[in-house]
N, C-alpha and C positions, 0 to 999 in steps of 0.2 A: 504493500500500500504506500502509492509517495505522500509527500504533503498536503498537495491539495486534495486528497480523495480523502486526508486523514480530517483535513478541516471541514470538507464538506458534509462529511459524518460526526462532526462533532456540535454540540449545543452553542448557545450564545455565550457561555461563560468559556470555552472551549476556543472558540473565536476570538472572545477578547485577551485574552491571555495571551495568542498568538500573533495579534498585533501590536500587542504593548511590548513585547519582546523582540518583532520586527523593528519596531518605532526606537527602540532602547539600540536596536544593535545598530541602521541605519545613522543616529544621532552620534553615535563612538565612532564611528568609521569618521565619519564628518571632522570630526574634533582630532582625533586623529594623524589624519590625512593633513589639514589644516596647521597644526601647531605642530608635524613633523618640520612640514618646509618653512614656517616663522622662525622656530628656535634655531634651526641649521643658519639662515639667513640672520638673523638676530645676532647671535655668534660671530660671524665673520663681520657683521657691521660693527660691532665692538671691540671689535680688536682691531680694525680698518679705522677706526674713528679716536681708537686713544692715541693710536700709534700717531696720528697726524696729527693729534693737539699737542701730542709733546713735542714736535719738531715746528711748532708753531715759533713767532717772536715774539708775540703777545698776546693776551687772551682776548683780544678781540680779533685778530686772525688765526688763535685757535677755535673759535667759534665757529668762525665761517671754512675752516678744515674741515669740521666736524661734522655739518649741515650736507657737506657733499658726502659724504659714505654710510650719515646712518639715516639709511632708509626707516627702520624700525620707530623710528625717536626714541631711542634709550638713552642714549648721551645728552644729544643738546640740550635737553632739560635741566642737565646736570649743572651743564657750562650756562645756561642763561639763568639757574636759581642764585649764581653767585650774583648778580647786579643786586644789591642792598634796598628796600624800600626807602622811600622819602621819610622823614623823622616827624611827630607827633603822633605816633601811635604806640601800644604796646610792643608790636613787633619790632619797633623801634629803639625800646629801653634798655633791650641789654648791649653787652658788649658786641665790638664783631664776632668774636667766635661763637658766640651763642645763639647769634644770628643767621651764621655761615652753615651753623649744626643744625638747626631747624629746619630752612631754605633745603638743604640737598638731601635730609631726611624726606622732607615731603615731595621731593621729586623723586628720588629713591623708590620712596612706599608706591606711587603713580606708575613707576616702572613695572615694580614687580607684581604689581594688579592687573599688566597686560599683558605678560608671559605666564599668566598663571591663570587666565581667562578657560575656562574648557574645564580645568581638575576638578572643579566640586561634582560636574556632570559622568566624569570619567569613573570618579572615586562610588558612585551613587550606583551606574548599573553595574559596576563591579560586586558593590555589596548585596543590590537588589534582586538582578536580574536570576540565580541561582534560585533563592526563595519563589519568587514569580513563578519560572519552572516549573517548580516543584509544585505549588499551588495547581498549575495546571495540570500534572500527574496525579494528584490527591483526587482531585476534579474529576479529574478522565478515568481513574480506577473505580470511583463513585460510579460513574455513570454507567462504566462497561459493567461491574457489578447490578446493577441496578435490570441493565439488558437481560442477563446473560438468567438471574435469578425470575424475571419474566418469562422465559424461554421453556421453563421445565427441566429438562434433561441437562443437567452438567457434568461436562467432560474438562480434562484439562487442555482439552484442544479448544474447546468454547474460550476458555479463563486464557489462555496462553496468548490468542491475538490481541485481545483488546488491550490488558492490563500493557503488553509489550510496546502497543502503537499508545498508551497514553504516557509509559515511559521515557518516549519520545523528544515529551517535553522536558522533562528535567536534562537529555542530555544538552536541548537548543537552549535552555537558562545558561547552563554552563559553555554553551559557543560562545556566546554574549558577552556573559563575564570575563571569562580569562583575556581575551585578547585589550579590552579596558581596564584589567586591573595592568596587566605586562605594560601597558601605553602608559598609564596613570605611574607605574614607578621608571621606564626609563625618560620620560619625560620632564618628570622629575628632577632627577639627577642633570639632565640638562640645563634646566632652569633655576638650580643650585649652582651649576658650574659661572653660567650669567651671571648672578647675583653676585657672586663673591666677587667677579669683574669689574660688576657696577659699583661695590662695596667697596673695593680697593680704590677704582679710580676717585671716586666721590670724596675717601680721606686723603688721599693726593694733592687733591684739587683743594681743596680745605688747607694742608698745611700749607700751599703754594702763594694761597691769598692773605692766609697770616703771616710767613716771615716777608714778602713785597708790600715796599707802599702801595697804596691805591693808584697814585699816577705810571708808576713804573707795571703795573698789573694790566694795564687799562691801556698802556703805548699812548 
């Protein structure tokens, strides 16, 4: 029995389980597919974009280094939180360092909420998608039970197909899962690898703006 003759024999509960699992696996591939070739690219724009601010003369044609190779916007955020607000505000009252550590923190945090855009979805049919499954084997064991005890006569040739085709579903929850939990951790790991890049250069660029005057930083 393939799939469709198995859905077209099965109930409404049977059906929707089958789409929500379709819909779960469809959505990971997306996410996927998607944030394999960001991160790769993301990657190379970050290390294409530090390498040219520091062979910069100043931070204002390190900025404009930077703008040409990151595609992503991971950096130039970085290089334009250091411009200091105008002064009558709180963000104004502390020193520069404390200034400097705020500014490249919140672009920082902005960063890494765009290479990490996808994980909570990844992480979700990873967890979910197994249970779902399995709901729909509970389901389809129910049901074929329910048949088969209609039927009169049981053999274990009656119990053998049905109970097997609703097994079915627990293996397709587990399709689902594994390949989004495997995405969910090497993606990861990439998007750790980033971070620590953008962590580094971000304290870089911090000590860079503290030991230069402002004029000499600025060309």
């Amino acid at each position: 029995m393939n799939a469709l003759q198995l859905l077209a024999d099965g109930d409404a509960v049977s059906r929707l389980v089958a789409i929500v699992l379709l819909g779960m696996s469809a959505s990971s591939w997306v996410i996927i597919l998607w944030k394999t070739w960001l991160l790769r690219r993301a990657r190379l724009d970050v290390a294409r974009s530090t390498a040219a601010f520091w062979q910069a003369a100043d931070l204002a044609d390190g900025q404009r280094k930077v703008q040409a190779f990151d595609r992503s916007a991971l950096v130039a955020p970085l290089v334009a939180a250091t411009e200091l607000p105008a002064g009558g505000t709180l963000a104004t009252a502390g020193d520069k360092s404390q200034q400097l550590t705020r500014l490249l923190r919140e672009a920082l945090h902005a960063a890494l909420l765009r290479l990490q855009y996808g994980q909570v979805l990844l992480a979700t049919v990873g967890a979910t998608a197994p249970f779902v499954g399995l709901l729909g084997t509970v389901w389809g064991i129910y049901h074929a039970l329910v048949g088969i005890s209609s039927a009169g006569q049981i053999t274990i040739d009656r119990i053998a197909g049905p109970v097997g085709e609703a097994l079915i579903m627990t293996a397709a929850g587990l399709a689902v899962a594994i390949p989004a939990v495997l995405a969910y951790n090497v993606l990861g790991r990439m998007i750790g690898r980033i971070e620590a890049d953008l962590e580094g250069f971000a304290r870089d660029l911090r000590e860079l703006l503290l030991s230069l005057p402002a004029a000499a930083a600025r060309g």
